[in-house]
PDB file with one MODEL, atoms N, CA, C and O in Angstrom:
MODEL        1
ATOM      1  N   UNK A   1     103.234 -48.628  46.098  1.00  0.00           N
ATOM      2  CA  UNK A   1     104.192 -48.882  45.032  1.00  0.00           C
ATOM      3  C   UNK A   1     105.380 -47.932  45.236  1.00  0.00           C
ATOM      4  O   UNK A   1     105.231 -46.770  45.612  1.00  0.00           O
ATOM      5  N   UNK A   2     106.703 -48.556  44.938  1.00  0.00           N
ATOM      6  CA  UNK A   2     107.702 -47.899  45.720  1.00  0.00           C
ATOM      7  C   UNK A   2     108.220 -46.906  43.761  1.00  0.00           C
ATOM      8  O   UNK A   2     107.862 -47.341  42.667  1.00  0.00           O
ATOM      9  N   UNK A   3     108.961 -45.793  43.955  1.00  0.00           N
ATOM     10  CA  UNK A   3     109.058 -44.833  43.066  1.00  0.00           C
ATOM     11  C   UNK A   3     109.896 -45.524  41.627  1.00  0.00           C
ATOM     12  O   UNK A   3     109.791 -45.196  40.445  1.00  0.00           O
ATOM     13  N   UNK A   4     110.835 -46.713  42.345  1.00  0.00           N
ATOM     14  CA  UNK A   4     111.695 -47.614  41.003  1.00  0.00           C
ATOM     15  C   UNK A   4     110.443 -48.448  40.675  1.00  0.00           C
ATOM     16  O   UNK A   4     110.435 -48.617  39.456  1.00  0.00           O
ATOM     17  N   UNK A   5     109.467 -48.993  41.206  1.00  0.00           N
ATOM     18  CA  UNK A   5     108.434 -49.840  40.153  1.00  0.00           C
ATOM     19  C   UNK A   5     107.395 -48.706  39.724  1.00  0.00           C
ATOM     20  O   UNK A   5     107.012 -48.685  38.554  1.00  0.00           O
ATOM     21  N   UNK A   6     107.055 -48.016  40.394  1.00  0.00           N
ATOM     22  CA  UNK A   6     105.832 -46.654  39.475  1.00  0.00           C
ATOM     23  C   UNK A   6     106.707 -46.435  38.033  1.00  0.00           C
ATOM     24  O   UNK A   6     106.115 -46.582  36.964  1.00  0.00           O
ATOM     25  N   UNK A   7     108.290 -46.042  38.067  1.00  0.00           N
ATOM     26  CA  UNK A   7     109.238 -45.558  36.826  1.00  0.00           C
ATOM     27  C   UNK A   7     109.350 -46.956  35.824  1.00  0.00           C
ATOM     28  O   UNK A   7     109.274 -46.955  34.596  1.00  0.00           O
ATOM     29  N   UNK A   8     109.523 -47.973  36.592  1.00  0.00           N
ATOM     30  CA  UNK A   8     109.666 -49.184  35.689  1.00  0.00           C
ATOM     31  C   UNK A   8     108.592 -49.727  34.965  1.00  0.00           C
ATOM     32  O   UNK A   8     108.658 -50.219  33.839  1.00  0.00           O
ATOM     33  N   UNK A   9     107.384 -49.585  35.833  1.00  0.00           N
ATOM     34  CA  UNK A   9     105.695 -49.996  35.402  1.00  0.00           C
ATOM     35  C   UNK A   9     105.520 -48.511  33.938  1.00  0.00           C
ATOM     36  O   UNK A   9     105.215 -48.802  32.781  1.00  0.00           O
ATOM     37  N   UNK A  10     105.706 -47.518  34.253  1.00  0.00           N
ATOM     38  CA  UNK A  10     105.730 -46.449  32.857  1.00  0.00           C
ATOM     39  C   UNK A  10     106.837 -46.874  31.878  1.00  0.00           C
ATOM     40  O   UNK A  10     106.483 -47.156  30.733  1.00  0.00           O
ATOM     41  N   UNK A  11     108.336 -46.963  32.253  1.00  0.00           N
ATOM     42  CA  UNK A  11     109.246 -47.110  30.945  1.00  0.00           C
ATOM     43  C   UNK A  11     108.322 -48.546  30.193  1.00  0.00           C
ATOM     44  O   UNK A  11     108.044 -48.290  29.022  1.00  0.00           O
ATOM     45  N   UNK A  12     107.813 -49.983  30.663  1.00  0.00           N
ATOM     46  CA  UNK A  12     107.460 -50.581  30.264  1.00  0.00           C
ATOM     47  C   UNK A  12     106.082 -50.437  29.613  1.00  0.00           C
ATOM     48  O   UNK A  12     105.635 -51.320  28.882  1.00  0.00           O
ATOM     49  N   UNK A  13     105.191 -48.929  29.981  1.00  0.00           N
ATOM     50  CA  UNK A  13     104.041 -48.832  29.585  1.00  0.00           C
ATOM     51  C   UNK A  13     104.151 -48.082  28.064  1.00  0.00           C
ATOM     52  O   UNK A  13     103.320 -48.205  27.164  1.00  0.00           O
ATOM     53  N   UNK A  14     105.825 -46.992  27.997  1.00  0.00           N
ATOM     54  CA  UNK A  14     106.012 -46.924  26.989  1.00  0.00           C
ATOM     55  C   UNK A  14     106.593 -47.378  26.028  1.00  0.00           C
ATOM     56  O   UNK A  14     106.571 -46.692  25.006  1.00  0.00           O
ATOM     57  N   UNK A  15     107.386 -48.814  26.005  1.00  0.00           N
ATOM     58  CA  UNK A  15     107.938 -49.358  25.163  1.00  0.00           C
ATOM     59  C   UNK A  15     107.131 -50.237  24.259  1.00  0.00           C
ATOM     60  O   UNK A  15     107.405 -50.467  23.081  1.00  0.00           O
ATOM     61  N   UNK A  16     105.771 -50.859  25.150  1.00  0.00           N
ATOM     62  CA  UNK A  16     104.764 -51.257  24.671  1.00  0.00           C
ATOM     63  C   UNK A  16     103.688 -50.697  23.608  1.00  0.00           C
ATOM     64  O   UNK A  16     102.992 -51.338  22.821  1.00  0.00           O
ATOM     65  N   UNK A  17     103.771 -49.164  23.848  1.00  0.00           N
ATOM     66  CA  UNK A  17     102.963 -48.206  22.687  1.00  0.00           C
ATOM     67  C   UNK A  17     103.481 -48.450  21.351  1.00  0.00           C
ATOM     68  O   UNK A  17     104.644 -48.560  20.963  1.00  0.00           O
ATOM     69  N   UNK A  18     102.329 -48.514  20.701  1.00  0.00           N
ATOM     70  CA  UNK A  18     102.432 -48.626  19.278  1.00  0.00           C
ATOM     71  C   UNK A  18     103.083 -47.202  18.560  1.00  0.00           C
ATOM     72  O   UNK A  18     104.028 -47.203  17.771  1.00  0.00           O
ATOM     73  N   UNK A  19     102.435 -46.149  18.973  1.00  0.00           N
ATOM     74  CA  UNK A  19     102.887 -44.944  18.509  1.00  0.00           C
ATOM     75  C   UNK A  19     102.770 -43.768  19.496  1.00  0.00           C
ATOM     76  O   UNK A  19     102.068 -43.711  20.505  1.00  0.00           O
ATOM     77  N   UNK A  20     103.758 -42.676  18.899  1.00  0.00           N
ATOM     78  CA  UNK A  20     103.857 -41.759  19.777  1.00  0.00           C
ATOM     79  C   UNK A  20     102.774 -41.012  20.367  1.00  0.00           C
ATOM     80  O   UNK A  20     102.876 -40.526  21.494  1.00  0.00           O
ATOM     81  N   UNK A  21     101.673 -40.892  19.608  1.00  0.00           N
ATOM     82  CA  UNK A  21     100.370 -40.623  19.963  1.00  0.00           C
ATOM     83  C   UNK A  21      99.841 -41.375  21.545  1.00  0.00           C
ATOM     84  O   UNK A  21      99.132 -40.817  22.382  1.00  0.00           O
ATOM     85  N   UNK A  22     100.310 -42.510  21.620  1.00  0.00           N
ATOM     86  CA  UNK A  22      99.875 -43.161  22.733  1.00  0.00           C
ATOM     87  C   UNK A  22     100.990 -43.081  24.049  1.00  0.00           C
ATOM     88  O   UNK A  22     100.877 -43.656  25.132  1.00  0.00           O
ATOM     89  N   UNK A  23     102.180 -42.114  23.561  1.00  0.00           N
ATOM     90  CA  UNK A  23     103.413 -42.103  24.904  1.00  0.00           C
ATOM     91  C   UNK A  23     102.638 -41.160  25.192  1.00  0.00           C
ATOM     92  O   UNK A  23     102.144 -41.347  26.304  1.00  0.00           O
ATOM     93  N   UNK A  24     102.246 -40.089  24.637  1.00  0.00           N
ATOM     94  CA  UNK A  24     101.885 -38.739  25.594  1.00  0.00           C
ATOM     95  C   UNK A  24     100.626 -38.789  26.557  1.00  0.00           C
ATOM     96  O   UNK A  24     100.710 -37.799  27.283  1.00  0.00           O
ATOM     97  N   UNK A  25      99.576 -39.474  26.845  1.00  0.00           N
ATOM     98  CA  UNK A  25      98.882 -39.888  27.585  1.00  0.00           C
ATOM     99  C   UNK A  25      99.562 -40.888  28.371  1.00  0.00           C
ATOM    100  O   UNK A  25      98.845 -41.133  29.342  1.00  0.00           O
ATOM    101  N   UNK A  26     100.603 -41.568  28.396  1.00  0.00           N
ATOM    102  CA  UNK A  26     101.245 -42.209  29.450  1.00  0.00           C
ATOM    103  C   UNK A  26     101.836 -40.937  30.245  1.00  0.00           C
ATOM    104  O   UNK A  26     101.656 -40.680  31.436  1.00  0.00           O
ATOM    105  N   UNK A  27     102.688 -40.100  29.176  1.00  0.00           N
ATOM    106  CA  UNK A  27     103.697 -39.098  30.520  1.00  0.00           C
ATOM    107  C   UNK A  27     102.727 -37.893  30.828  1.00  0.00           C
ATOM    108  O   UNK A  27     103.293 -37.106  31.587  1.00  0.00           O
ATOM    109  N   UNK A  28     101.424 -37.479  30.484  1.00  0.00           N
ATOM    110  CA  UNK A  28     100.679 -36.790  30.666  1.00  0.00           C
ATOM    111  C   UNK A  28     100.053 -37.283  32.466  1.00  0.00           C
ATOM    112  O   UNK A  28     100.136 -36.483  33.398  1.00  0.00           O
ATOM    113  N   UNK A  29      99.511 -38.594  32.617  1.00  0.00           N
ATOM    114  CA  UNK A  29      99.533 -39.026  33.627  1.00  0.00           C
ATOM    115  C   UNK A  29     100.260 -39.543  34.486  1.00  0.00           C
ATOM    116  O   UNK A  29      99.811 -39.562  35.632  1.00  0.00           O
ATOM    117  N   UNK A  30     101.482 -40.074  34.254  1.00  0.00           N
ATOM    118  CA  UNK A  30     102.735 -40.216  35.179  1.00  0.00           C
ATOM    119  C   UNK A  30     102.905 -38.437  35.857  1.00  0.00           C
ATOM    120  O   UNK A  30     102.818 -38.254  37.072  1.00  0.00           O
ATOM    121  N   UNK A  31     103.199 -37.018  34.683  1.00  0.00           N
ATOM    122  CA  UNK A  31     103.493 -36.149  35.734  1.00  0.00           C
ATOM    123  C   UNK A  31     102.182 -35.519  36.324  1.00  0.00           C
ATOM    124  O   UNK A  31     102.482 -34.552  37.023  1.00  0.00           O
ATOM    125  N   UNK A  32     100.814 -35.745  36.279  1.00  0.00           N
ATOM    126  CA  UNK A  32      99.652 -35.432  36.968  1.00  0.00           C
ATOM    127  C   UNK A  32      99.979 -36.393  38.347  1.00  0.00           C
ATOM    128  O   UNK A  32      99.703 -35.954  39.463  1.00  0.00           O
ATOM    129  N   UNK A  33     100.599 -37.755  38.163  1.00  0.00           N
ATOM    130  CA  UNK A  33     100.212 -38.306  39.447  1.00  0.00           C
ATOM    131  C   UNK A  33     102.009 -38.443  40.258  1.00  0.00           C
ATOM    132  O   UNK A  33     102.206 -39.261  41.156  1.00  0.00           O
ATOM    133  N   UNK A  34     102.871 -37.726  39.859  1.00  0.00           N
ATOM    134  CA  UNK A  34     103.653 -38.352  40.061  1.00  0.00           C
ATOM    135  C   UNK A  34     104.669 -36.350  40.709  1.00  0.00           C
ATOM    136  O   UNK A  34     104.385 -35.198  40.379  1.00  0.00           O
ATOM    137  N   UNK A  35     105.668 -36.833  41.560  1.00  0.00           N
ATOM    138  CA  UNK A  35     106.356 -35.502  42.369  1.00  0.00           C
ATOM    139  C   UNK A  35     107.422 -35.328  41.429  1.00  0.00           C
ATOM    140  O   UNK A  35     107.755 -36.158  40.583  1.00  0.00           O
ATOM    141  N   UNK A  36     107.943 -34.197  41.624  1.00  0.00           N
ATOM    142  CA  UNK A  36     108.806 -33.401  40.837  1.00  0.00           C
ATOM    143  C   UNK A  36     110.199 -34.481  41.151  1.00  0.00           C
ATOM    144  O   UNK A  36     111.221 -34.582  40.472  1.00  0.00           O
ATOM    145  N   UNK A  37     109.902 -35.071  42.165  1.00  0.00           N
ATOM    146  CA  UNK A  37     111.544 -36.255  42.487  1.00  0.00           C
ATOM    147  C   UNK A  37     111.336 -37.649  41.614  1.00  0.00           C
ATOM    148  O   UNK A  37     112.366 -38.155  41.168  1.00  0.00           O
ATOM    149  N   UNK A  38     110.099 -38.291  41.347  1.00  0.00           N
ATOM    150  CA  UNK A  38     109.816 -39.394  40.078  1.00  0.00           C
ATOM    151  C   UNK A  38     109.939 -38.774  39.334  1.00  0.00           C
ATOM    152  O   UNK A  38     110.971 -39.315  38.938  1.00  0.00           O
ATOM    153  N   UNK A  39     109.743 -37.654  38.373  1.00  0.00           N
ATOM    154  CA  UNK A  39     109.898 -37.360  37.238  1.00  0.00           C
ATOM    155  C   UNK A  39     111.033 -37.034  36.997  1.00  0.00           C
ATOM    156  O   UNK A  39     111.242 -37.067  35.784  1.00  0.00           O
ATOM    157  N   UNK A  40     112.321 -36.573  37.880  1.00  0.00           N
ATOM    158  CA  UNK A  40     113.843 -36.912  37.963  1.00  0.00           C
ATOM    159  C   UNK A  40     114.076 -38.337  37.851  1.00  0.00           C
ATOM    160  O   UNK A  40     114.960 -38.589  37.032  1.00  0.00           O
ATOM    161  N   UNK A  41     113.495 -39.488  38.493  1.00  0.00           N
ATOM    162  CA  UNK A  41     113.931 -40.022  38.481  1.00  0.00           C
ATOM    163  C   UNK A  41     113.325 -41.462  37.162  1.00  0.00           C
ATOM    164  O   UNK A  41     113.757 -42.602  36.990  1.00  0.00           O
ATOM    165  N   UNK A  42     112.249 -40.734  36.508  1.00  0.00           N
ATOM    166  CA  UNK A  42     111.998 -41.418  34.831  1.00  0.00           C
ATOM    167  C   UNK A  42     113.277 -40.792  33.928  1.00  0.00           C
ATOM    168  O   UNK A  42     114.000 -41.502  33.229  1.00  0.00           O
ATOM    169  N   UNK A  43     113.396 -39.602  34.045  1.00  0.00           N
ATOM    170  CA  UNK A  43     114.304 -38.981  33.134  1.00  0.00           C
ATOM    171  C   UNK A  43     115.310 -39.817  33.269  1.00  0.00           C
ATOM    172  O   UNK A  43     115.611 -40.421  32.240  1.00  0.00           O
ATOM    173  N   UNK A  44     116.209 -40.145  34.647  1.00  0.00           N
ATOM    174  CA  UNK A  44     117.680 -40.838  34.750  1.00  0.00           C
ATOM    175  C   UNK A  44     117.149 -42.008  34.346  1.00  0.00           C
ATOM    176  O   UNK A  44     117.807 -42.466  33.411  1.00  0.00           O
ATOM    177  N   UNK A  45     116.217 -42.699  34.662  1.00  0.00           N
ATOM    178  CA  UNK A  45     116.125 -43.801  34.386  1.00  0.00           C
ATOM    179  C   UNK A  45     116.164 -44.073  32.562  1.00  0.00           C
ATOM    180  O   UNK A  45     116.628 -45.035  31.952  1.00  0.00           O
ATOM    181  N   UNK A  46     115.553 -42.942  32.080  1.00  0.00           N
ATOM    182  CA  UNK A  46     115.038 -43.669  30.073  1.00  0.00           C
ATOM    183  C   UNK A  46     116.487 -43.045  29.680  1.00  0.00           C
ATOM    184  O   UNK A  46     117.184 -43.500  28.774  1.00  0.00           O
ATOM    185  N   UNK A  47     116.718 -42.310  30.220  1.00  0.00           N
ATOM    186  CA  UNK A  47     118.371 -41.728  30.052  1.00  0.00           C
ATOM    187  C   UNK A  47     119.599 -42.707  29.782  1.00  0.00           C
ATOM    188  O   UNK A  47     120.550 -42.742  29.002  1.00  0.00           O
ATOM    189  N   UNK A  48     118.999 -43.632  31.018  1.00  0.00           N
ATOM    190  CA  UNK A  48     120.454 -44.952  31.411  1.00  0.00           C
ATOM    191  C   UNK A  48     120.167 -46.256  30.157  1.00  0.00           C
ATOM    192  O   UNK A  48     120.935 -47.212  30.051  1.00  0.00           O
ATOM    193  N   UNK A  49     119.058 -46.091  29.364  1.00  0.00           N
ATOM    194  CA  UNK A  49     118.406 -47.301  28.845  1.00  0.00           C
ATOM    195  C   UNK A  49     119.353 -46.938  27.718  1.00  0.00           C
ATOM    196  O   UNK A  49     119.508 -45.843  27.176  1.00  0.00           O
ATOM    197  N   UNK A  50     119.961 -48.114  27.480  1.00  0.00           N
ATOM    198  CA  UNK A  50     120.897 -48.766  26.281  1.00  0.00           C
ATOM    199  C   UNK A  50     119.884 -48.698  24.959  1.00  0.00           C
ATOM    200  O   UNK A  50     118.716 -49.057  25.114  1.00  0.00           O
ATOM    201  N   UNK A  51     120.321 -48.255  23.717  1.00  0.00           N
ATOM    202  CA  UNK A  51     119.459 -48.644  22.389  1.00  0.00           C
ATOM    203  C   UNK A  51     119.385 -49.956  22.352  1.00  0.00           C
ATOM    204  O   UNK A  51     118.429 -50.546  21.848  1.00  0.00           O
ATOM    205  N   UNK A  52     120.501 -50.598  22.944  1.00  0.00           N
ATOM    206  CA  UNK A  52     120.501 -52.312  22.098  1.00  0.00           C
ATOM    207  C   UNK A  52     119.901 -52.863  22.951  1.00  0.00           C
ATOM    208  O   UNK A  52     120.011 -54.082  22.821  1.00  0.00           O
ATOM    209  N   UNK A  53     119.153 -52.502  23.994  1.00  0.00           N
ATOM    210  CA  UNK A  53     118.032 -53.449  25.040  1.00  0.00           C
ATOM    211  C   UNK A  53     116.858 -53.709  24.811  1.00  0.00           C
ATOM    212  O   UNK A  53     116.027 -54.436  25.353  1.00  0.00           O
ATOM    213  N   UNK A  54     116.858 -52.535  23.287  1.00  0.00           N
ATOM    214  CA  UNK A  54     115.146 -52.558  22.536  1.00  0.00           C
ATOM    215  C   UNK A  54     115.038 -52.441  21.107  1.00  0.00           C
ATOM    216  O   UNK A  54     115.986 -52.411  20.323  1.00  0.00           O
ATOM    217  N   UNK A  55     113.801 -52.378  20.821  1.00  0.00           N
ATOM    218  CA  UNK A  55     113.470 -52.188  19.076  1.00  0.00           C
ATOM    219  C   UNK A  55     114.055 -50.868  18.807  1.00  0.00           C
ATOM    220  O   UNK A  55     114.647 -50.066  19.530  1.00  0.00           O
ATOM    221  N   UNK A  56     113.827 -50.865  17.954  1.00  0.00           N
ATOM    222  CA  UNK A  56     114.218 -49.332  17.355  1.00  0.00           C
ATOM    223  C   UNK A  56     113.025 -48.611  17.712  1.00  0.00           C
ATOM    224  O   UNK A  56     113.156 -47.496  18.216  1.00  0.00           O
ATOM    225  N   UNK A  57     111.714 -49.164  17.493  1.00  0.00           N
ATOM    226  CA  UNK A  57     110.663 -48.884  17.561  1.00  0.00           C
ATOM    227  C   UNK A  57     110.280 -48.122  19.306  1.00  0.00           C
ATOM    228  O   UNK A  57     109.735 -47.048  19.558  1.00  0.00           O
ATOM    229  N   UNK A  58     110.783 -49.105  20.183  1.00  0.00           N
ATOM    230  CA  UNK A  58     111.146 -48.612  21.452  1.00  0.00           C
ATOM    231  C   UNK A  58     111.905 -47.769  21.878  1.00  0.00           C
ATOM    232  O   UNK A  58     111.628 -47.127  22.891  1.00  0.00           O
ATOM    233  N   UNK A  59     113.122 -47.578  21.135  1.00  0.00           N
ATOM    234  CA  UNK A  59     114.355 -46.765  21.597  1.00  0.00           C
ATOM    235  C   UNK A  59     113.310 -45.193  20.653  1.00  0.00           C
ATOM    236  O   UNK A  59     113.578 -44.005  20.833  1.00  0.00           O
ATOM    237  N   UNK A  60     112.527 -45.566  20.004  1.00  0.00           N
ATOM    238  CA  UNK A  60     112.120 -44.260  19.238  1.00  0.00           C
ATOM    239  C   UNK A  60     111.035 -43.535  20.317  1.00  0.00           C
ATOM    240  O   UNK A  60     111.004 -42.324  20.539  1.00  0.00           O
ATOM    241  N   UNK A  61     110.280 -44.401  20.846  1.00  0.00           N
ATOM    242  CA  UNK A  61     109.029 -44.292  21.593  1.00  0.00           C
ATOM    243  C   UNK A  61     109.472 -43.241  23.322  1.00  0.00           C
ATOM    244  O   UNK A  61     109.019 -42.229  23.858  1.00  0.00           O
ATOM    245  N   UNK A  62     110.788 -44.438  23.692  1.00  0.00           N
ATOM    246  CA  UNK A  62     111.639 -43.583  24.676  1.00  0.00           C
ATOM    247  C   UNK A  62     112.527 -42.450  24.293  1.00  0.00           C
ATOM    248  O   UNK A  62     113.350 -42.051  25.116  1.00  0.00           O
ATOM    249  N   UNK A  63     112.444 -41.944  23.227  1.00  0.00           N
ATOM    250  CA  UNK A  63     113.327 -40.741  22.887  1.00  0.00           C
ATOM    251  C   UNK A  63     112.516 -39.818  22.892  1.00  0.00           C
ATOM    252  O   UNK A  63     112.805 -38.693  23.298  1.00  0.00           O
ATOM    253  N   UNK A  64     111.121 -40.222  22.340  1.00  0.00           N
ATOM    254  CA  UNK A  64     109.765 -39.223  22.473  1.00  0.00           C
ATOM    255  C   UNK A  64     109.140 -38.568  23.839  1.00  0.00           C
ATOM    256  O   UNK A  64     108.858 -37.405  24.127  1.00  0.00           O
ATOM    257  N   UNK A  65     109.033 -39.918  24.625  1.00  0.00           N
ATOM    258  CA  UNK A  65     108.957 -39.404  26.207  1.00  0.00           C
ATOM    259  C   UNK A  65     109.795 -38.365  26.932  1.00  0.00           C
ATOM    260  O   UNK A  65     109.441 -37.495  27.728  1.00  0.00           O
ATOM    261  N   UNK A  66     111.234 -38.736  26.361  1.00  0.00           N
ATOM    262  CA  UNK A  66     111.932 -37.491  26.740  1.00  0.00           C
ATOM    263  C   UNK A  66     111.693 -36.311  26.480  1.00  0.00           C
ATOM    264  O   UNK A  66     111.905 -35.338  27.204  1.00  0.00           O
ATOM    265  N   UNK A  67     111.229 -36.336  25.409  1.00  0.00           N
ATOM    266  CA  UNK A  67     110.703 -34.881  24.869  1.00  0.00           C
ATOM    267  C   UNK A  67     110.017 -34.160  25.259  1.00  0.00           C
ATOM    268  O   UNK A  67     110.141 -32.936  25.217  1.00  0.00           O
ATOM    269  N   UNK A  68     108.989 -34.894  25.805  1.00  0.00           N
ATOM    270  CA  UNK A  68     107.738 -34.833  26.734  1.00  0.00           C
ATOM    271  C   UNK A  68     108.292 -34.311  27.993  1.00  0.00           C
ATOM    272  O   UNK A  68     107.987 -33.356  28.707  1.00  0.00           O
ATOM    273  N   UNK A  69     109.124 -35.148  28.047  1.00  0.00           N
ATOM    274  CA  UNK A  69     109.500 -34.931  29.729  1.00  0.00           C
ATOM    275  C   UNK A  69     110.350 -33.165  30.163  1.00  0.00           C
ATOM    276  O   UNK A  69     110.162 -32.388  31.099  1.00  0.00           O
ATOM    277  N   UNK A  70     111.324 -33.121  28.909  1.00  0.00           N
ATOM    278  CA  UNK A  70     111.831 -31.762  29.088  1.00  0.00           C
ATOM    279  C   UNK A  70     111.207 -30.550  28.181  1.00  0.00           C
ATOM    280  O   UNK A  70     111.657 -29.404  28.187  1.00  0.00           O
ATOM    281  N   UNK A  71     110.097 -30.999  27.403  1.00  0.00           N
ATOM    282  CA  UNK A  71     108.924 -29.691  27.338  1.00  0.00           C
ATOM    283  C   UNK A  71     108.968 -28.512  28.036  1.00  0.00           C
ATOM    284  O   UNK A  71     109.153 -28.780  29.223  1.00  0.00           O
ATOM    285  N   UNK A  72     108.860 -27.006  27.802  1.00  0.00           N
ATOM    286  CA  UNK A  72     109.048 -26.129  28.352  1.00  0.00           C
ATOM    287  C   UNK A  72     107.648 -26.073  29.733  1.00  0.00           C
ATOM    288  O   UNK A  72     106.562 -26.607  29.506  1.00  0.00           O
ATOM    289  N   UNK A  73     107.876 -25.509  30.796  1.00  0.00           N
ATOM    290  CA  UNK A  73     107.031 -25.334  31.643  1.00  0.00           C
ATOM    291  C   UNK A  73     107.490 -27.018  32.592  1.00  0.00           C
ATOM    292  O   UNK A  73     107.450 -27.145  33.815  1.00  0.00           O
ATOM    293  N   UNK A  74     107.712 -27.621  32.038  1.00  0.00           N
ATOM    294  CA  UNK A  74     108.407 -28.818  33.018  1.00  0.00           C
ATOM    295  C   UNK A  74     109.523 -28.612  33.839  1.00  0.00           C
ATOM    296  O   UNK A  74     110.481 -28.050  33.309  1.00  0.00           O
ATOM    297  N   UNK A  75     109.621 -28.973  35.129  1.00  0.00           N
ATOM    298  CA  UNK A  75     110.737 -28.521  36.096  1.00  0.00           C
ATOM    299  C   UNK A  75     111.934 -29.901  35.197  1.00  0.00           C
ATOM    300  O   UNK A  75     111.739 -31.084  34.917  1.00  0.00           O
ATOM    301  N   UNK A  76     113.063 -29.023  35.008  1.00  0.00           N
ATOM    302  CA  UNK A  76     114.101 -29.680  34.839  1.00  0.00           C
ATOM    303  C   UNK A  76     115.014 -30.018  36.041  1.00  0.00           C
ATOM    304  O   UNK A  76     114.918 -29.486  37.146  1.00  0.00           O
ATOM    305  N   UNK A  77     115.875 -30.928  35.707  1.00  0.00           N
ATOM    306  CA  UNK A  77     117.001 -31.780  36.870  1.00  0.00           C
ATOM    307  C   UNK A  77     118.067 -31.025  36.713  1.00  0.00           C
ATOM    308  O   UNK A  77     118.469 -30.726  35.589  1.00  0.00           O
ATOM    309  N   UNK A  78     118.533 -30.707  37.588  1.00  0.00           N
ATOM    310  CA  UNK A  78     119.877 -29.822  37.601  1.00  0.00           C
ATOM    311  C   UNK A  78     120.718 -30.458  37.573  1.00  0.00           C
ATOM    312  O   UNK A  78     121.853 -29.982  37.576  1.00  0.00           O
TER     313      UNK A  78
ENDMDL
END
């Protein structure tokens, strides 16, 4: 699986969660299985995602992942 469908197969695994309870076991295992260059490249990716392409419910779910994603002890993108 090439690194744009591993990022696309997760943004779609989190837009699908019912609640935030269920994003953090998605990005918990995306950065266990995934290199410090996919997890740059989920960030640009939920980054580039338009609000009006989703629910609110989604645009809420992907604002959470981010959170996740720049958590302290996480390598940030320069």
């Amino acid at each position: 699986m090439t690194t744009d469908q591993f990022v696309l197969q997760t943004i779609e695994q989190i837009k699908m969660a019912d609640t935030n309870e269920q994003v953090r076991p998605i990005i918990t295992s995306f950065q266990q299985s995934a290199t410090t260059d996919k997890v740059s490249t989920l960030l640009t990716a939920i980054e580039n995602i338009s609000p009006l392409e989703c629910t609110s419910e989604q645009w809420s779910r992907l604002r959470y992942a981010l959170m996740l994603l720049y958590k302290p002890g996480v390598p940030q993108v320069a």
